[in-house]
N, C-alpha and C positions, 0 to 999 in steps of 0.2 A: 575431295581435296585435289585440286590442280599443281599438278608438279610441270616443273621446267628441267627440261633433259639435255646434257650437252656431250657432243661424241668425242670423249676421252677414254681412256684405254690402257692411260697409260699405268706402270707398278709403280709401287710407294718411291723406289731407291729412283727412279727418272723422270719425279715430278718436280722438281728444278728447270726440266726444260719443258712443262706446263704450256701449252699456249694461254692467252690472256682469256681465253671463250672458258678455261677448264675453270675448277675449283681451285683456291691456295693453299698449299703445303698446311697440312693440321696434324696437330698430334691425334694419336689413336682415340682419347676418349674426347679431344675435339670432334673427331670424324665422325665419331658415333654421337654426339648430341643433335648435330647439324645433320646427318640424313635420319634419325629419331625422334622428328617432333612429339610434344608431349601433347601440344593444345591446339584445333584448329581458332584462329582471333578472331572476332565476331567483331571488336569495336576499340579504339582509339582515339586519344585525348590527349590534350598536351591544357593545362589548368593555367590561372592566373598566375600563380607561382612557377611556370615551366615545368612543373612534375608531371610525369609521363604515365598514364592511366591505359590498361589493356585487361581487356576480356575474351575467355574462350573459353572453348569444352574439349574434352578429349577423353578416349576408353570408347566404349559401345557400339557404338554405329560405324564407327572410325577404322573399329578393328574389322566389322565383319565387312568392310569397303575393302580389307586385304591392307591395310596399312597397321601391320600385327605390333608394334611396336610404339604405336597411338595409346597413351593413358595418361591422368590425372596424379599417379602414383609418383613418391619422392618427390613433390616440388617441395618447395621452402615455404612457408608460414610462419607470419610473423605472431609475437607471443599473445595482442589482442583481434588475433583471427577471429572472425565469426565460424566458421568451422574450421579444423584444425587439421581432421582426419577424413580419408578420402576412400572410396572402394576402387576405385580408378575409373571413372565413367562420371567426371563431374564438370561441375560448372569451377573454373579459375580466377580471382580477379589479382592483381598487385598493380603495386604504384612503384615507380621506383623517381628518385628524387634527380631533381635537376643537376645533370648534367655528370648523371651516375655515380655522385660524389656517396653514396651509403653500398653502392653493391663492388660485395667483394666479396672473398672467399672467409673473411670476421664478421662481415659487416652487410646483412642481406637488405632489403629493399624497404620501403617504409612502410606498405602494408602487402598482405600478403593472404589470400584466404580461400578454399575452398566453398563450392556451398553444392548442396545436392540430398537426397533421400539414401538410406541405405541400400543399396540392391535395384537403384533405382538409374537408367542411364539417360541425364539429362543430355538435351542436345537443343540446337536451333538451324530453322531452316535459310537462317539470311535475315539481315536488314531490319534486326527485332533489339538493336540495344542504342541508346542514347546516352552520353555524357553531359553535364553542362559543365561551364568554368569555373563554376565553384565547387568542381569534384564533386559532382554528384550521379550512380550510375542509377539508368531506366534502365534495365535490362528485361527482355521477354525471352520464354525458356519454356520450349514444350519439354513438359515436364511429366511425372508420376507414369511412366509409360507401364505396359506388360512387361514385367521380369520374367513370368513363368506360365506353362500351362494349363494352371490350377485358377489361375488368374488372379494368388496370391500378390496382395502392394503392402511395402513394409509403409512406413508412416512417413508424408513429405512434410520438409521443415515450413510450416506458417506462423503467423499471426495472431495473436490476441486480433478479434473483430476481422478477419478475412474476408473476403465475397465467397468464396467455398472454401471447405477443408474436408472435404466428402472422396472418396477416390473416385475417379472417374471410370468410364468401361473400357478408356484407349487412353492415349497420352490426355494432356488437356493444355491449355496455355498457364503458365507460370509468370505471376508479375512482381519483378521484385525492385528496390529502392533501397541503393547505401548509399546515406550520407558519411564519407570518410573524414570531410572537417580536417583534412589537411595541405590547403591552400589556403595559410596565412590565416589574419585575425581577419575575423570580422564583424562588422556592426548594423545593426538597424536599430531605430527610434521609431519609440512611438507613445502617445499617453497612457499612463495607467487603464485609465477605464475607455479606452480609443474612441475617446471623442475628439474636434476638431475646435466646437464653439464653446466660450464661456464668458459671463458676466464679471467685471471687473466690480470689486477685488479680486479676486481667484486664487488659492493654493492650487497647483497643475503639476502632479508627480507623470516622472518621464522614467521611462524604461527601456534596457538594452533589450532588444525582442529574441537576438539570438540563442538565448541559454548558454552560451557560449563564454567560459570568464576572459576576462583583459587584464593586464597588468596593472593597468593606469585608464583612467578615463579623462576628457578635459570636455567640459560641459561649456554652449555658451550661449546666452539670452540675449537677443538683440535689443527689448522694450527697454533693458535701461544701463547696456553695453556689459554686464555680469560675466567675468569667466572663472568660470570653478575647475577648481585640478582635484582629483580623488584617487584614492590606491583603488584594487577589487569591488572595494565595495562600493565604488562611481555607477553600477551597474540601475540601479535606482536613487535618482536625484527628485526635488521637490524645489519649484522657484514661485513666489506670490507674485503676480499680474497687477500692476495699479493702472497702466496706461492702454487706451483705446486703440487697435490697431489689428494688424496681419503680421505677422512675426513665425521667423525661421528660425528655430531652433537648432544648433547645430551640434553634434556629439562626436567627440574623435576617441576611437579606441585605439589606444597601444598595446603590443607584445614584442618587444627587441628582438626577442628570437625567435619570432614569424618568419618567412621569406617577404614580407613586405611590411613588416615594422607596426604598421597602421592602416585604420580604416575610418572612413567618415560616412556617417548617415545625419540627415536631415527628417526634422518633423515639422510639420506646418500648424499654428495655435489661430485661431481668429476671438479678439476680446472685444466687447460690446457691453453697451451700455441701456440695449431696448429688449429686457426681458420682458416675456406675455408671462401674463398673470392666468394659468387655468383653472377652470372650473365645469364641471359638468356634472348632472343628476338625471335618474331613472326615476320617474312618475307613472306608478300604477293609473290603469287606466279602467273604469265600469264596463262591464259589471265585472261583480269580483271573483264569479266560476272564470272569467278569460283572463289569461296569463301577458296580458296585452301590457307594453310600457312606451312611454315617452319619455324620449331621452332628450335634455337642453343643451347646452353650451352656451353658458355664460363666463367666456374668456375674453381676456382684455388685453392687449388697446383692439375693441372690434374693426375699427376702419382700418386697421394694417394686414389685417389675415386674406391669404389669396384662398380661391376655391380647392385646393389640396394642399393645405395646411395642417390639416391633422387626420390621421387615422384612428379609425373607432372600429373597435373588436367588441362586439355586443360577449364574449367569453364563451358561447354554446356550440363551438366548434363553427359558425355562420362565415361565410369569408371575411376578414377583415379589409376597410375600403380607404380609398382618401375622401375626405369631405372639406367644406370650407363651416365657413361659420355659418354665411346666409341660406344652408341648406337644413338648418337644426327650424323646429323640431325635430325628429324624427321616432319615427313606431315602430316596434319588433313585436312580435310575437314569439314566446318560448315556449314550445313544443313538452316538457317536462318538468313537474315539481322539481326544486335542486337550488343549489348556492354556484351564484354564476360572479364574476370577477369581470365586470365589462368596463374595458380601459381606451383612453383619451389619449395620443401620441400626438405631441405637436412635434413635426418636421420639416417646420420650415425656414430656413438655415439663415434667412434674415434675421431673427430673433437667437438673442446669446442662449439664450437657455435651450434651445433645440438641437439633440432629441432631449426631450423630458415626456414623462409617462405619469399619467397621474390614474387611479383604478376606483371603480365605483364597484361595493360588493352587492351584490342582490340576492334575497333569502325569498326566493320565487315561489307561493303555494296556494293553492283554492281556498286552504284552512289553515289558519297557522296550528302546530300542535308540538308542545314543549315538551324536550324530549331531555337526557342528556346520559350519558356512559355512567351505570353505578361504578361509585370506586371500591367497593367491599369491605375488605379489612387494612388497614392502615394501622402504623406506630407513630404514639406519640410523637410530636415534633418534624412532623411530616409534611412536606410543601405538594402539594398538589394542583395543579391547573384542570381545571373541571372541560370536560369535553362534550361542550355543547353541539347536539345533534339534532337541535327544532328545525321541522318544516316551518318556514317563512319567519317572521318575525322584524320586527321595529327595533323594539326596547325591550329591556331583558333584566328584570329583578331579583336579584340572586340573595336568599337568607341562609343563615347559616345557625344553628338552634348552638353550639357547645361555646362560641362567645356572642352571639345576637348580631355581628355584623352584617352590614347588606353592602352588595355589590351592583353594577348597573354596565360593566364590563361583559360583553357574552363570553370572552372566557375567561374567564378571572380565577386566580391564582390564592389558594387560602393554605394557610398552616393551621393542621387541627395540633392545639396541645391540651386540651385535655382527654382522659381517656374516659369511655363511656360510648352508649349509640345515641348520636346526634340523628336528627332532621335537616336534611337540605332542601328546598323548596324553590322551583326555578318559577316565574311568572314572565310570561312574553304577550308585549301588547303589536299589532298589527293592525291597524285601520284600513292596508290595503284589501285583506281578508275576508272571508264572509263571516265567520265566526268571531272575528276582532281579538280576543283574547282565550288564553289556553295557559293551563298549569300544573305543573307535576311535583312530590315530593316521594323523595327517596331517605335511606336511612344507612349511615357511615358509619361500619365498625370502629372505631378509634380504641386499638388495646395499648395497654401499658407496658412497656420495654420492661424486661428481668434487668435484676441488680446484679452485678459480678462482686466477688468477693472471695479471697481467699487468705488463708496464712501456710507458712511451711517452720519445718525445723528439721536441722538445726539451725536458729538462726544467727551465732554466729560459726561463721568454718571451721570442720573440724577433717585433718587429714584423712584425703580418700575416702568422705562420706556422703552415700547419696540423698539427696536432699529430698523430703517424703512432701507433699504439697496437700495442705484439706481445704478443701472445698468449702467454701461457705455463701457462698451465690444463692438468691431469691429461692421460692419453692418450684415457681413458674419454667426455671430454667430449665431447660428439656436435654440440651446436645452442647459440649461441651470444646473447645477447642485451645491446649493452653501451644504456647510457643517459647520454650525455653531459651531462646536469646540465639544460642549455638548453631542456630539450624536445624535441631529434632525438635518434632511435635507431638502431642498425646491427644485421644479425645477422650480419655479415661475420667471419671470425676475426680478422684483423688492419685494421679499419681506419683511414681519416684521416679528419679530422672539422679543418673551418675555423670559428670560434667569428665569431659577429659583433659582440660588444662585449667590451669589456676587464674581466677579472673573475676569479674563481677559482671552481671548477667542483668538484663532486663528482663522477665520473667513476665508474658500477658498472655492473663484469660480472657476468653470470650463465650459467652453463652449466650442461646437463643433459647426463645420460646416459642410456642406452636404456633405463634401468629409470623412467626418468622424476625419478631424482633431482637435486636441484642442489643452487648451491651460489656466494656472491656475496662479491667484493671490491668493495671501495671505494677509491677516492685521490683525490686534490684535483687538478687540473690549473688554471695558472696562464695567461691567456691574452694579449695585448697588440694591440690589432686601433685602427689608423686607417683611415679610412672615406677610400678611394680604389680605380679602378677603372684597370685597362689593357687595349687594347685591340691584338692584331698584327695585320700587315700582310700576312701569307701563311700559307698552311700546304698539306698536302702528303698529303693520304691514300691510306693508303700505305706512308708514312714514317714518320718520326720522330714530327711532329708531325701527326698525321693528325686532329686536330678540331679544329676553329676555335672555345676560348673566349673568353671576356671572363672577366678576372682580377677580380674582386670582391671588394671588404674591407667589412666590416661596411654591407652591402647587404641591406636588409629589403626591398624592391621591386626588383623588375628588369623589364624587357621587350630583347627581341632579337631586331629583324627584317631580314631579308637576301631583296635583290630582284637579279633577275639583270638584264641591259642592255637587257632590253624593258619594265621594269617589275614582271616578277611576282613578286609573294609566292614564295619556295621553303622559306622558312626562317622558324618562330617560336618563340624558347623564354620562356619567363617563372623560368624559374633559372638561375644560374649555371654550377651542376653538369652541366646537358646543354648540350652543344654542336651543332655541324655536320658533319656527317660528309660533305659534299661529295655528297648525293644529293637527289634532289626524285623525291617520288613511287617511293619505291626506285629509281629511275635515278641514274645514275652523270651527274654534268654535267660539259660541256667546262671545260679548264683556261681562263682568263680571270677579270676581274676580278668583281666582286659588290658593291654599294652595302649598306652596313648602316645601320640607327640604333639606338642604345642607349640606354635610357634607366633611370635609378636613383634610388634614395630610400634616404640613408644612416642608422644611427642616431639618428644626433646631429639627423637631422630636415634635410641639407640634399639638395638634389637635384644630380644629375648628368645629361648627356646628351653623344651623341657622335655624329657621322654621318661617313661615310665608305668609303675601298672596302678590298676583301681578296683577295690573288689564291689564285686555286685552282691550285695546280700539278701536275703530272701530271708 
């Protein structure tokens, strides 16, 4: 960094009489901002909107040049920084707005942002950053340098799809690109699917290209003087074409509180009235071991097509070429059996309809041989499109054995409902071939879907009772899933379910069977739950009552601690559902009493607690 020195000398209290060559009278932490730059600039902009664009770096290199007081540390960022936090060795960028009307000591600049690797000290050597007017920065940044001896690099910020994101053995070049999108509104036009020509009539949807929203949009169609006004959603418009011509579509975007209010782009439409008609075929060619074809071009009107009117992509990876019409026939040879896609682009911009693409498929083989993907096991009521995989083929006979249907579709699409193993049976004929015809049959598990079925009780509410659920679902059902309405689920076959507020429930089962089918009912379950808790005084494992719960009603919180006669923790649950099984530690504990405390948190929002002892009986 180049400094400019001037011979002044003088003390703070007799710079009043300054010459005009010194510096002017600054306060102390003026003095210190202005001889402690923070950033050396690398680049400067002034935008459409007069907002004022600056880049630099500063920290690393800066300081060991002996300018110790060079860093990145404590600037201002703004809140949609792209990096926020700095190690002080970074790259700087901010915008401050026309006419420095946002920077103040409330009110900082309009963007504001760091960017840089951790531990990493970006710098540049000169003449590597680019602005345009529409506030957009190029900036180059030898970047990712050596931090350390070890020749440890923390991770530098990239890209989804970068050209490298590899660390390098020394610094390497860093290319980066903010769009900051804060120079006013703007617009661009263009067609939805950016074509240029079309056939009259024509529906022709136009789109704003910026991604960018607008307040307002004002659409206008010259063919038959149309001006359309639109809130937001102007941003895709749709106008029909009746009249023959060249027409300038014009689009004005608003935003009031832009710095320029508005913006206008233009889209060019050409409408015509001489669509070609195409057409073009692949003809195998003898003998039938060579993979040899002729391809036609029977497109029309012929006497209007120039000698690069259309391009033809034989699909086999072969260059794609321009051709005219008076150049068809033409022969390819294809190198390998395969399904090749070879397509007809007319581009010749005379005709309304161009570009159009039209695609000839070809099932290329020495032998045709009928092939197709088994589908194995399927459930009733089951749509499947069959995956035809023949070498070569014409026509294609598709039977189906579980309703007699035929198809002539190569991939057609069948619903098996009944269940049973069916026969599918593919037949492909092929004349260009040596074998001519070839056919396969396969054989389609089709199993039958389990029945869901269940009842509960009690079925009508009875206070604070859990509702017990039986199963009565097909044999075939294997795995269980019911879903009590509330949010809990079970995969149990029959189980109880205690509801924690009073309400009516939609209650669905779901089972599967080993073919992986299922199959769901639904019922409403009625529930009646007040919010109270009981606790016993003994239990017995063992026995009867061999776990020690705490009885809970509509208990959204719980805790449940049991400390044995020295104090210790043995026991903690936070559900209701688990209990105490009388062991600590998988040990069995001596029968004697046990201190608890319970504590709860009921729906209705009020709390409960309870302390006390519980004997363990043996």
């Amino acid at each position: 960094m180049d400094t400019m020195k001037t011979d002044c000398s003088l003390s703070r209290s007799s710079r009043q009489t300054c010459p005009h060559s010194c510096i002017p009278l600054l306060s102390e932490k003026e003095e210190h901002w202005f001889l402690s730059p923070n950033i050396s600039p690398t680049a400067f902009l002034v935008d459409r909107c007069e907002n004022v664009y600056v880049s630099g770096w500063g920290g690393g290199i800066n300081t060991s040049l002996h300018y110790p007081n060079s860093g990145t540390s404590g600037l201002t960022t703004t809140p949609d920084a792209l990096q926020r936090n700095t190690d002080g060795m970074d790259f700087y960028f901010y915008v401050l707005q026309r006419d420095a009307v946002r920077f103040s000591p409330t009110q900082g600049p309009l963007y504001a942002s760091y960017f840089g690797g951790s531990g990493l000290y970006e710098h540049v050597d000169g003449g590597t950053s680019r602005f345009d007017r529409n506030g957009i920065i190029y900036q180059g940044i030898c970047a990712w340098c050596n931090v350390s001896n070890s020749g440890f690099k923390p991770r530098y910020p990239t890209t989804p799809g970068a050209y490298s994101s590899t660390p390098p053995a020394s610094c390497n070049l860093g290319a980066l690109k903010i769009a900051f999108n804060l120079d006013g509104v703007k617009a661009g036009a263009k067609t939805l699917d950016r074509r240029t020509n079309y056939c009259v009539p024509d529906t022709i949807t136009f789109v704003d290209t910026t991604r960018l929203p607008g307040k307002s949009y004002q659409w206008f169609f010259p063919d038959d003087g149309t001006t359309l006004n639109f809130g937001p959603e102007g941003d895709t418009v749709t106008h029909i074409f009746t009249r023959i011509g060249t027409f300038r579509v014009r689009m004005v975007k608003y935003d009031p509180q832009s710095c320029n209010g508005s913006d206008t782009a233009y889209v060019t439409v050409k409408l015509g009235n001489n669509e070609a008609i195409l057409h073009f075929e692949a003809r195998r060619q003898d003998p039938c071991d060579s993979l040899k074809y002729m391809f036609v071009n029977e497109s029309t009107p012929a006497a209007d097509f120039r000698d690069s009117s259309f391009i033809l992509d034989y699909g086999d990876g072969t260059p794609p070429f321009y051709t005219g019409l008076d150049t068809f026939p033409l022969f390819h040879y294809y190198q390998n059996a395969g399904i090749y896609n070879a397509t007809l682009t007319l581009v010749d911009t005379n005709f309304c309809n161009a570009p159009q693409t039209i695609t000839y498929t070809l099932r290329v083989a020495e032998n045709v041989i009928a092939k197709f993907t088994d589908p194995g096991t399927v459930c009733v009521g089951t749509e499947i499109q069959m995956d035809n995989t023949t070498e070569g083929g014409e026509t294609f006979t598709w039977t189906f054995e579980d309703d007699g249907s035929v198809s002539h579709d190569p991939y057609p699409v069948h619903t098996f409902n009944k269940a049973g193993r069916w026969k599918i049976t593919l037949e492909v004929d092929d004349p260009n071939t040596c074998n001519k015809r070839d056919s396969i049959t396969q054989e389609i598990n089709v199993a039958a879907p389990p029945v869901a079925d269940f009842d509960f009780s009690p079925t009508k509410a009875i206070e604070n009772t859990p509702i017990q659920f039986l199963n009565g679902s097909s044999a075939n059902a294997i795995h269980y899933l019911w879903n009590f309405g509330d949010g809990d689920t079970s995969s149990l076959p029959n189980p109880s379910h205690q509801y924690l507020r009073t309400g009516t429930y939609n209650v669905c089962l779901t089972v599967t069977n080993a073919e992986g089918c299922t199959d769901t009912k639904c019922e409403e379950v009625s529930a009646i739950v007040v919010p109270l808790f009981d606790v016993p005084n003994a239990f017995a494992p063992g026995g009867k009552n061999n776990v020690f719960y705490v009885k809970a009603f509509g208990a959204t919180k719980f805790n449940l601690k049991i400390f044995n006669r020295w104090g210790q923790l043995v026991f903690e649950s936070s559900d209701p559902q688990i209990g105490w099984d009388g062991r600590f530690k998988g040990n069995i504990q001596p029968m004697d009493a046990y201190a608890y405390i319970v504590n709860l948190e009921f729906t209705d929002g009020t709390k409960g607690s309870r302390s006390g002892s519980v004997t363990l009986l043996r």
